[in-house]
C-alpha positions in Angstrom: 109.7 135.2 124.2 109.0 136.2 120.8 110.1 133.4 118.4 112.5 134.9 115.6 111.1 134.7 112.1 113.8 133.2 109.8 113.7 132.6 106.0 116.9 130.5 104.2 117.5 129.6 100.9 116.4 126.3 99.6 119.4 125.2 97.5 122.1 123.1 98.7 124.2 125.6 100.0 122.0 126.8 102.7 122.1 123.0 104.0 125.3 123.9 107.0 123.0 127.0 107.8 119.6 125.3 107.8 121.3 122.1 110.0 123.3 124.6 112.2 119.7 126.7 113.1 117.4 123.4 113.6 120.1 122.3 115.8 120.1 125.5 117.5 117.8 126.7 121.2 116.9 129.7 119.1 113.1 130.0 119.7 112.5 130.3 115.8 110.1 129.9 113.0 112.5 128.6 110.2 111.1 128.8 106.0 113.3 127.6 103.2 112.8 129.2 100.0 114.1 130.4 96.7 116.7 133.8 97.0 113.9 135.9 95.3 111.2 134.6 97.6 113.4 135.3 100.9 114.4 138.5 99.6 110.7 139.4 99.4 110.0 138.0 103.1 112.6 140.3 104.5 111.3 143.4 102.4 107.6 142.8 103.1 109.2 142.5 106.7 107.3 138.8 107.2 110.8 137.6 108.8 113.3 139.2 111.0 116.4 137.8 109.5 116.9 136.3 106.1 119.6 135.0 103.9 118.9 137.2 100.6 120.7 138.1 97.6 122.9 140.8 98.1 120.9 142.8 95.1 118.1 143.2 97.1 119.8 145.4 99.6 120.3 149.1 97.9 116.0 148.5 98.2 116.1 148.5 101.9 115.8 152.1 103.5 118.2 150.1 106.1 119.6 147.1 107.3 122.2 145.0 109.5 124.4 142.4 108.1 124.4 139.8 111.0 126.9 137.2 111.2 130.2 137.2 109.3 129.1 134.0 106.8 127.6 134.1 103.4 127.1 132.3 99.9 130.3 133.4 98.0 132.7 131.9 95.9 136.1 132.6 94.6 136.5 131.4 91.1 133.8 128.9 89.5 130.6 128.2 91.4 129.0 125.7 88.9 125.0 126.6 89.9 125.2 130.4 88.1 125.5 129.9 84.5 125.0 131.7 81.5 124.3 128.8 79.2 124.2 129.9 75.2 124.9 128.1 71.6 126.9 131.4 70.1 129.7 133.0 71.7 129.2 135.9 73.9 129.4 138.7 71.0 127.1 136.7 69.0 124.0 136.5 71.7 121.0 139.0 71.0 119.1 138.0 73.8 119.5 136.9 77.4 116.4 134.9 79.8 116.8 135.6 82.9 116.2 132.9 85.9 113.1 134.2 87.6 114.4 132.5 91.0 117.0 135.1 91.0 117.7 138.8 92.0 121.4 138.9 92.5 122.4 136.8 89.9 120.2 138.9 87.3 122.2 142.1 88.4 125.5 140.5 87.9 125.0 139.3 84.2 123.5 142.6 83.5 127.1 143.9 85.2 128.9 141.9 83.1 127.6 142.5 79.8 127.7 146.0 79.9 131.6 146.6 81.9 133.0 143.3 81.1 131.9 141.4 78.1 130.9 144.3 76.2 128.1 143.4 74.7 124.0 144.7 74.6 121.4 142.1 74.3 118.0 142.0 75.3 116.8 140.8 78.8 113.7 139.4 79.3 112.0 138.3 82.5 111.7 134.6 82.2 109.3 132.5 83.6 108.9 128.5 84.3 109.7 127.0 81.5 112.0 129.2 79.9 115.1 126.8 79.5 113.7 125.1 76.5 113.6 128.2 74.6 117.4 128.9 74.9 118.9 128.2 71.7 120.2 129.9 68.2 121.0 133.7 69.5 118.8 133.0 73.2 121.0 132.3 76.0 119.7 132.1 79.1 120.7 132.5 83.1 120.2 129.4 85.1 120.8 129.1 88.7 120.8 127.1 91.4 121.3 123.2 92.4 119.5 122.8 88.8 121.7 124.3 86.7 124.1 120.9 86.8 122.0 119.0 84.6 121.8 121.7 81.8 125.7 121.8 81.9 126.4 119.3 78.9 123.0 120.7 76.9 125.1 123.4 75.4 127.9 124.3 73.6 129.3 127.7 76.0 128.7 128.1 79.6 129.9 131.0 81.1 130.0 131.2 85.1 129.3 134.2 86.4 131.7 133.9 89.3 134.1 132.7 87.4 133.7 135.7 85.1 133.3 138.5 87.7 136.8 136.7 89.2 138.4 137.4 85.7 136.7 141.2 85.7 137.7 142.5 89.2 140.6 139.9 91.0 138.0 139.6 93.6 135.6 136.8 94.6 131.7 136.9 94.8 128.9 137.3 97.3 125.7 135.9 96.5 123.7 136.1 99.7 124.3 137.2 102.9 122.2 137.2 106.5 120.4 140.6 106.6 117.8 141.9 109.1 116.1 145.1 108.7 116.0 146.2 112.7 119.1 145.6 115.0 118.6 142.2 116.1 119.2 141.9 120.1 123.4 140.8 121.1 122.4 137.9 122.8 119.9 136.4 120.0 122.5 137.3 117.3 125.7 135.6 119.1 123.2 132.7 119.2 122.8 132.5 115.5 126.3 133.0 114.9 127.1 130.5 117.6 124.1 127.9 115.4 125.8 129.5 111.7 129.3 127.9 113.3 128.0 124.6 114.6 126.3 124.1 111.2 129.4 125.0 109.0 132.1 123.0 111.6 129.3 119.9 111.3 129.2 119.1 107.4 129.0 115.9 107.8 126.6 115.4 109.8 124.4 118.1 108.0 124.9 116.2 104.8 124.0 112.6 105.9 120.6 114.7 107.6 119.2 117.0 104.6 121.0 115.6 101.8 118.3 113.4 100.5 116.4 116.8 100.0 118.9 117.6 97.0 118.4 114.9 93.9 122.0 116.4 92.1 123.8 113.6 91.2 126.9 115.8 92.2 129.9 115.0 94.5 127.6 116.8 97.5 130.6 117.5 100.5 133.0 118.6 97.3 130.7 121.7 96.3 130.3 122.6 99.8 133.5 122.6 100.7 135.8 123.3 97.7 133.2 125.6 95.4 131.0 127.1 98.1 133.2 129.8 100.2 131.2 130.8 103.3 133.6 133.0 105.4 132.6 136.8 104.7 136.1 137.7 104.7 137.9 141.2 103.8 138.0 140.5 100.1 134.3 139.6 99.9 133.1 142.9 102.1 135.6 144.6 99.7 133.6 143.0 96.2 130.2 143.1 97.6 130.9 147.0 97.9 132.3 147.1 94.3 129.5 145.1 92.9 126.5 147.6 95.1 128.3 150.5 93.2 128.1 149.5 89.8 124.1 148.6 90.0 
Protein backbone atom coordinates (compact mmCIF):
# COMPACT_ATOMS: atom_id res chain seq x y z
CA UNK A 1 0.00 0.00 0.00
CA UNK A 2 1.00 3.38 -0.97
CA UNK A 3 2.13 5.23 2.19
CA UNK A 4 0.13 8.71 2.51
CA UNK A 5 2.33 11.79 2.27
CA UNK A 6 1.46 14.18 5.18
CA UNK A 7 2.88 17.58 5.97
CA UNK A 8 1.81 19.41 9.67
CA UNK A 9 2.64 22.49 11.07
CA UNK A 10 5.55 22.79 13.34
CA UNK A 11 4.19 25.12 16.09
CA UNK A 12 2.69 23.97 19.15
CA UNK A 13 -0.66 23.72 18.03
CA UNK A 14 -0.17 20.98 15.65
CA UNK A 15 1.24 18.95 18.75
CA UNK A 16 -2.62 16.80 19.39
CA UNK A 17 -2.45 16.28 15.46
CA UNK A 18 1.20 15.36 15.15
CA UNK A 19 0.79 12.80 18.50
CA UNK A 20 -2.76 11.60 17.23
CA UNK A 21 -1.02 10.60 13.48
CA UNK A 22 2.36 8.90 15.00
CA UNK A 23 0.04 7.06 17.14
CA UNK A 24 -1.98 6.13 14.36
CA UNK A 25 -1.67 2.51 11.68
CA UNK A 26 -1.79 5.02 8.93
CA UNK A 27 0.95 3.83 6.57
CA UNK A 28 2.40 7.44 6.35
CA UNK A 29 5.32 9.62 5.63
CA UNK A 30 4.75 12.46 8.32
CA UNK A 31 6.92 16.26 7.75
CA UNK A 32 6.48 19.15 10.22
CA UNK A 33 6.94 22.47 8.91
CA UNK A 34 6.21 26.10 8.93
CA UNK A 35 2.30 27.02 7.45
CA UNK A 36 3.99 28.64 4.38
CA UNK A 37 6.33 25.65 3.79
CA UNK A 38 3.17 23.00 4.04
CA UNK A 39 1.16 25.18 1.96
CA UNK A 40 3.83 24.91 -0.75
CA UNK A 41 4.08 20.88 -0.29
CA UNK A 42 0.38 20.60 -0.93
CA UNK A 43 0.53 23.05 -4.06
CA UNK A 44 3.67 21.57 -5.55
CA UNK A 45 1.58 18.32 -4.79
CA UNK A 46 4.80 16.68 -2.77
CA UNK A 47 2.05 15.51 -0.05
CA UNK A 48 -1.40 14.17 -0.25
CA UNK A 49 -2.82 15.93 2.70
CA UNK A 50 -1.58 18.94 4.56
CA UNK A 51 -2.59 21.27 7.29
CA UNK A 52 -2.20 24.71 5.47
CA UNK A 53 -3.33 28.13 5.92
CA UNK A 54 -6.58 28.62 4.78
CA UNK A 55 -5.10 31.62 2.33
CA UNK A 56 -3.58 29.34 0.25
CA UNK A 57 -6.69 27.72 -0.93
CA UNK A 58 -8.48 30.16 -3.58
CA UNK A 59 -4.75 29.03 -5.44
CA UNK A 60 -5.89 25.45 -5.70
CA UNK A 61 -7.75 24.68 -9.03
CA UNK A 62 -9.50 22.18 -6.37
CA UNK A 63 -9.48 20.68 -3.09
CA UNK A 64 -11.22 18.51 -0.23
CA UNK A 65 -11.33 19.65 3.25
CA UNK A 66 -10.88 16.35 5.20
CA UNK A 67 -11.68 16.03 8.73
CA UNK A 68 -13.90 18.47 10.64
CA UNK A 69 -10.67 19.95 12.96
CA UNK A 70 -8.60 22.90 12.38
CA UNK A 71 -6.37 25.80 13.97
CA UNK A 72 -8.99 28.47 14.96
CA UNK A 73 -9.69 30.59 17.68
CA UNK A 74 -12.51 32.58 19.09
CA UNK A 75 -11.26 35.73 20.55
CA UNK A 76 -7.39 36.26 21.43
CA UNK A 77 -4.90 33.68 20.08
CA UNK A 78 -1.67 35.20 21.54
CA UNK A 79 0.90 33.71 18.60
CA UNK A 80 -0.64 36.37 15.63
CA UNK A 81 0.31 39.71 16.55
CA UNK A 82 0.66 42.95 15.12
CA UNK A 83 3.29 44.35 17.34
CA UNK A 84 3.89 48.38 16.80
CA UNK A 85 5.16 51.59 18.96
CA UNK A 86 2.34 54.15 17.37
CA UNK A 87 -1.25 53.44 17.42
CA UNK A 88 -2.81 51.90 14.50
CA UNK A 89 -3.60 55.31 12.59
CA UNK A 90 -0.18 56.38 13.19
CA UNK A 91 1.81 53.20 11.46
CA UNK A 92 3.19 53.86 7.75
CA UNK A 93 4.54 50.64 7.37
CA UNK A 94 3.72 46.98 8.14
CA UNK A 95 6.62 43.66 7.95
CA UNK A 96 5.11 40.94 7.27
CA UNK A 97 6.11 37.35 8.97
CA UNK A 98 7.60 35.52 6.09
CA UNK A 99 6.46 32.10 7.83
CA UNK A 100 3.02 33.10 7.06
CA UNK A 101 0.31 33.09 4.21
CA UNK A 102 -2.93 33.32 6.13
CA UNK A 103 -2.00 35.52 8.60
CA UNK A 104 -0.52 38.12 5.90
CA UNK A 105 -4.03 38.07 4.24
CA UNK A 106 -5.82 38.82 7.39
CA UNK A 107 -3.79 42.01 8.46
CA UNK A 108 -4.07 43.16 4.93
CA UNK A 109 -8.14 42.49 5.59
CA UNK A 110 -8.05 44.35 8.48
CA UNK A 111 -6.34 47.40 7.56
CA UNK A 112 -8.20 48.08 4.69
CA UNK A 113 -12.29 47.04 6.12
CA UNK A 114 -11.59 47.34 9.62
CA UNK A 115 -8.97 49.54 10.96
CA UNK A 116 -9.09 51.86 8.14
CA UNK A 117 -5.89 52.64 7.57
CA UNK A 118 -3.11 52.22 4.26
CA UNK A 119 0.43 51.44 5.06
CA UNK A 120 3.02 49.85 3.23
CA UNK A 121 3.62 46.02 3.29
CA UNK A 122 6.80 44.68 2.77
CA UNK A 123 7.87 41.03 2.47
CA UNK A 124 10.05 40.48 5.45
CA UNK A 125 12.66 38.26 5.79
CA UNK A 126 14.80 36.65 8.92
CA UNK A 127 15.64 39.08 10.86
CA UNK A 128 13.06 41.53 10.35
CA UNK A 129 11.77 41.98 14.09
CA UNK A 130 14.59 44.17 15.09
CA UNK A 131 13.67 46.66 12.62
CA UNK A 132 10.09 47.24 13.99
CA UNK A 133 10.06 50.44 15.66
CA UNK A 134 9.09 54.40 15.25
CA UNK A 135 6.25 54.15 12.39
CA UNK A 136 7.37 50.09 11.44
CA UNK A 137 5.16 47.63 12.93
CA UNK A 138 5.52 44.35 12.17
CA UNK A 139 3.37 40.84 11.98
CA UNK A 140 4.81 38.07 14.10
CA UNK A 141 3.51 34.67 14.34
CA UNK A 142 3.78 31.65 15.76
CA UNK A 143 4.95 29.93 19.21
CA UNK A 144 7.66 32.93 18.91
CA UNK A 145 5.62 35.74 19.07
CA UNK A 146 5.30 35.30 23.18
CA UNK A 147 8.58 36.58 23.90
CA UNK A 148 8.16 39.80 21.69
CA UNK A 149 4.82 40.43 23.72
CA UNK A 150 6.35 42.94 26.55
CA UNK A 151 9.02 44.52 23.68
CA UNK A 152 6.32 46.94 22.67
CA UNK A 153 4.01 49.38 23.58
CA UNK A 154 0.59 48.10 21.29
CA UNK A 155 -0.05 44.64 20.27
CA UNK A 156 -2.95 44.00 18.33
CA UNK A 157 -4.21 40.21 17.82
CA UNK A 158 -5.46 39.60 14.86
CA UNK A 159 -8.09 37.20 16.07
CA UNK A 160 -8.98 39.15 18.55
CA UNK A 161 -9.48 41.89 16.02
CA UNK A 162 -11.27 39.97 13.29
CA UNK A 163 -13.63 38.77 16.44
CA UNK A 164 -14.32 42.54 17.07
CA UNK A 165 -14.86 43.14 13.02
CA UNK A 166 -17.27 40.27 12.12
CA UNK A 167 -18.82 38.41 15.64
CA UNK A 168 -17.25 35.42 14.28
CA UNK A 169 -14.19 33.39 15.25
CA UNK A 170 -11.05 32.52 13.09
CA UNK A 171 -9.61 29.72 10.98
CA UNK A 172 -6.01 29.64 10.54
CA UNK A 173 -5.36 26.23 8.99
CA UNK A 174 -7.25 23.49 8.06
CA UNK A 175 -6.51 19.71 6.67
CA UNK A 176 -6.71 19.99 2.77
CA UNK A 177 -5.90 17.44 0.13
CA UNK A 178 -6.00 18.21 -3.51
CA UNK A 179 -7.57 14.63 -4.83
CA UNK A 180 -10.43 12.81 -2.83
CA UNK A 181 -8.65 10.94 -0.42
CA UNK A 182 -10.05 7.15 -0.23
CA UNK A 183 -13.28 6.71 2.87
CA UNK A 184 -11.40 4.26 4.64
CA UNK A 185 -7.85 6.14 4.85
CA UNK A 186 -9.73 9.43 5.75
CA UNK A 187 -12.03 7.85 8.66
CA UNK A 188 -8.50 6.69 9.73
CA UNK A 189 -7.09 10.14 10.07
CA UNK A 190 -10.02 11.44 11.57
CA UNK A 191 -10.21 8.45 13.87
CA UNK A 192 -5.89 9.39 14.63
CA UNK A 193 -7.03 13.63 14.52
CA UNK A 194 -9.63 12.38 17.64
CA UNK A 195 -7.24 10.20 19.57
CA UNK A 196 -4.70 12.99 19.40
CA UNK A 197 -7.05 15.90 20.53
CA UNK A 198 -9.04 13.41 23.33
CA UNK A 199 -5.04 12.54 24.49
CA UNK A 200 -3.56 16.08 25.43
CA UNK A 201 -1.88 14.91 28.05
CA UNK A 202 -0.24 12.46 27.02
CA UNK A 203 0.68 14.41 23.71
CA UNK A 204 2.11 17.12 25.92
CA UNK A 205 4.37 15.14 28.30
CA UNK A 206 5.69 13.34 24.59
CA UNK A 207 6.50 16.45 22.12
CA UNK A 208 6.43 19.21 24.54
CA UNK A 209 10.14 19.40 25.11
CA UNK A 210 10.09 20.33 21.29
CA UNK A 211 8.50 23.83 22.17
CA UNK A 212 11.09 26.14 24.53
CA UNK A 213 7.84 28.87 25.38
CA UNK A 214 7.93 29.36 28.74
CA UNK A 215 4.11 29.45 28.45
CA UNK A 216 1.38 27.64 30.56
CA UNK A 217 1.54 24.78 27.49
CA UNK A 218 -2.01 22.58 28.24
CA UNK A 219 -3.75 26.35 28.85
CA UNK A 220 -3.10 27.58 25.14
CA UNK A 221 -4.17 24.33 23.87
CA UNK A 222 -7.07 24.01 25.52
CA UNK A 223 -8.47 27.51 26.37
CA UNK A 224 -6.84 29.70 23.30
CA UNK A 225 -6.53 27.11 20.57
CA UNK A 226 -10.21 26.10 19.33
CA UNK A 227 -9.87 22.99 17.09
CA UNK A 228 -13.55 21.88 16.31
CA UNK A 229 -14.43 23.18 12.66
CA UNK A 230 -17.77 24.05 13.85
CA UNK A 231 -20.73 26.01 11.92
CA UNK A 232 -19.47 29.39 12.95
CA UNK A 233 -15.94 28.77 11.73
CA UNK A 234 -17.15 27.13 8.05
CA UNK A 235 -19.35 30.28 8.23
CA UNK A 236 -16.05 32.85 8.80
CA UNK A 237 -13.59 30.90 6.79
CA UNK A 238 -16.24 31.65 3.82
CA UNK A 239 -16.45 35.43 4.84
CA UNK A 240 -12.76 35.81 5.21
CA UNK A 241 -12.13 33.72 1.30
CA UNK A 242 -14.52 36.47 -0.07
CA UNK A 243 -12.92 39.44 1.01
CA UNK A 244 -9.31 38.32 -0.35
Amino acid sequence: MTKLKIATISYLNSIPFVYGLENSNINMDLTLGMPSVCAQKLLNKEVDLALVPVAVLPKLKQYHLVGDSCIGSSGKVETVCLFSEVPLDQIDTILLDYQSRTSVELVKVLCKRYWKINPTFIDAKAGYEKKIGANVAGLIIGDRAYQYTNNYKYVFDLSEQWQLFTGLPFVFACWVSINKLDPSVEKEFSKAIDYGLSNLDKALNELKENFDTSIDKKQYLTDVISYKLDKDKVKAMKLFLQYL
